[in-house]
C-alpha positions in Angstrom: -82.6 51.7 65.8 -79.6 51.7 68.7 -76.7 50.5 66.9 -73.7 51.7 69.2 -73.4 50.5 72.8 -73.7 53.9 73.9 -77.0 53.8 72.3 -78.0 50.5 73.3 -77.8 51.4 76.9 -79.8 54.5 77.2 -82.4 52.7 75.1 -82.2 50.1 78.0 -82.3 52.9 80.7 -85.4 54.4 78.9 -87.3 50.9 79.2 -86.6 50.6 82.5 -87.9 54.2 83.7 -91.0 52.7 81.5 -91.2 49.7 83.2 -90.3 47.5 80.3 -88.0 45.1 81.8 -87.7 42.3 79.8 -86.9 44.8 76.8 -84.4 46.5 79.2 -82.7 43.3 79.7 -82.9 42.9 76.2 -81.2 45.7 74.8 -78.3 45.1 78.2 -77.6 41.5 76.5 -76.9 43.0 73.1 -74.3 45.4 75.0 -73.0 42.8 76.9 -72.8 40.7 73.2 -70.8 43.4 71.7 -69.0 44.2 75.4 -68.9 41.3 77.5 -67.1 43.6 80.2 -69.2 46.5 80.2 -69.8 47.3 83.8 -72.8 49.6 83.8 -75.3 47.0 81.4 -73.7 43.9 84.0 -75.0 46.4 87.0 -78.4 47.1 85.4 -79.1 43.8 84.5 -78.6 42.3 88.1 -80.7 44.6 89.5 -83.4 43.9 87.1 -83.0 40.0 87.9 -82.6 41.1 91.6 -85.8 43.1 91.7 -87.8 40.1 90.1 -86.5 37.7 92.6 -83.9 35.9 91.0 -81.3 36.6 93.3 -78.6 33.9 92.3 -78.6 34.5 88.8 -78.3 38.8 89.3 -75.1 37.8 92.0 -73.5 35.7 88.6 -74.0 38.8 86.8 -72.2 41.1 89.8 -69.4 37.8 89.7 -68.7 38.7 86.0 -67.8 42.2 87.0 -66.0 41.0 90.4 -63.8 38.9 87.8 -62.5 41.4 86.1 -62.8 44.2 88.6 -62.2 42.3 91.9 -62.7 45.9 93.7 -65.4 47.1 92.4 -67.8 49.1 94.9 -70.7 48.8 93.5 -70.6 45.7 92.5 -69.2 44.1 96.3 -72.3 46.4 97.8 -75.0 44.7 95.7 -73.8 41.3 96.3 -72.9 41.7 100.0 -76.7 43.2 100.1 -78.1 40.2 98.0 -76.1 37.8 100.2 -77.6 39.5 103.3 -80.9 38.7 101.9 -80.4 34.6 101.3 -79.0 34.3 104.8 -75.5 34.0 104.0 -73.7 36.1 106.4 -70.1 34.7 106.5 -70.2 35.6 102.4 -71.9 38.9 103.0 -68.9 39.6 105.5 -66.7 38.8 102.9 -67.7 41.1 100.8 -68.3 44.3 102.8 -64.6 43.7 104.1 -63.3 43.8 100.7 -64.9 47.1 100.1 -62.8 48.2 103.1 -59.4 47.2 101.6 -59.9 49.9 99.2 -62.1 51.8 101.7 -61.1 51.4 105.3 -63.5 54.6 106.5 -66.8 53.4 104.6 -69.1 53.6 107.4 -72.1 51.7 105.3 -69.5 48.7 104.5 -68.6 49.0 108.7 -72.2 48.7 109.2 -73.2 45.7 107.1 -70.6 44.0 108.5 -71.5 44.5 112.0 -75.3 43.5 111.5 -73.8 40.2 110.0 -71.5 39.9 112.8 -75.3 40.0 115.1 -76.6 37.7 113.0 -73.8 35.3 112.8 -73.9 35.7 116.7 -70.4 37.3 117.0 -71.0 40.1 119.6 -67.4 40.6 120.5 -66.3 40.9 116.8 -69.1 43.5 115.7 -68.4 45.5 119.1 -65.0 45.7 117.3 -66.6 46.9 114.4 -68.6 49.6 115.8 -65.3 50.9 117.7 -64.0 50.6 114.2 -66.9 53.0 113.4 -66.5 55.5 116.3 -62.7 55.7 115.5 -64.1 57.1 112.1 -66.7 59.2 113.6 -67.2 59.5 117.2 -70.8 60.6 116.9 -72.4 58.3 115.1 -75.6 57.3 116.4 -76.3 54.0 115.2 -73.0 52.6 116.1 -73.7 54.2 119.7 -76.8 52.4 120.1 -75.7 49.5 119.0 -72.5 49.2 120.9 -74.3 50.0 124.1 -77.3 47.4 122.6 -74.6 44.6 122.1 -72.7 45.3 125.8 -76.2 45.4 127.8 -76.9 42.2 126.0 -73.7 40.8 126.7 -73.9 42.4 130.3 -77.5 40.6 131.2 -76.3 37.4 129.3 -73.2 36.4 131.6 
């Protein structure tokens, strides 16, 4: 029987490569009992609740970390992802552009934030973003295509 944290993780890592979830979660809330800060068991156990649909409750868990750990990557990714997903794109903004305080040249933070800029009907801010993008790496692809996407669209628009 797991009796450490250390312990109590890895069995929860173990259920989940079986597919036991709810014991997963299980053995994650009796880390989190002893270690109410414990990064890794928060992580795990939002992406369990994420993966069966229960987005708000897996973005508290990602919140708990974010309290204590305001810059913490992982943690602003899945939440900016899960935000993406329920439509909130001025939130999801938010948080990929706190993952460039710490990270100006994350391309993948860049990006997110420019496909919320398109959804949020900015084309003049996430043209900005894929300069922002180019500036970093001059050939990448999908900010080329999308740049030149975003102009013709402009360009046919007015």
């Amino acid at each position: 029987m797991p009796t450490t944290v250390y312990d109590l993780f890895k069995k929860g890592e173990e259920l989940c490569n079986l597919g036991k979830y709810e014991e997963a979660i299980e053995c994650y809330d009796k880390v989190l009992a002893i270690d109410p800060k414990n990064i890794e068991a928060l992580i795990q156990k939002s992406s369990i609740l994420y993966d069966f649909g229960d987005i708000d409750e897996a973005i508290e868990y990602l919140d708990k970390i974010l309290a204590f750990d305001p810059n913490n990557f992982k943690a602003l990714f899945n939440k900016g992802d899960m935000l993406l997903e329920l439509e909130k794109y001025s939130e999801t903004k938010e948080c990929y552009e706190k993952v460039l305080e710490t990270e100006p040249k994350n391309i993948p933070a860049l990006s997110r934030i420019a496909y919320a800029l398109s959804l949020l009907g900015k084309p003049h801010e996430e043209i900005e973003c894929y300069n922002k993008m180019l500036a970093i790496d001059p050939n990448n692809i999908e900010a080329l295509k999308n740049k030149k996407l975003v102009l013709d669209k402009l360009k046919n628009s007015g």
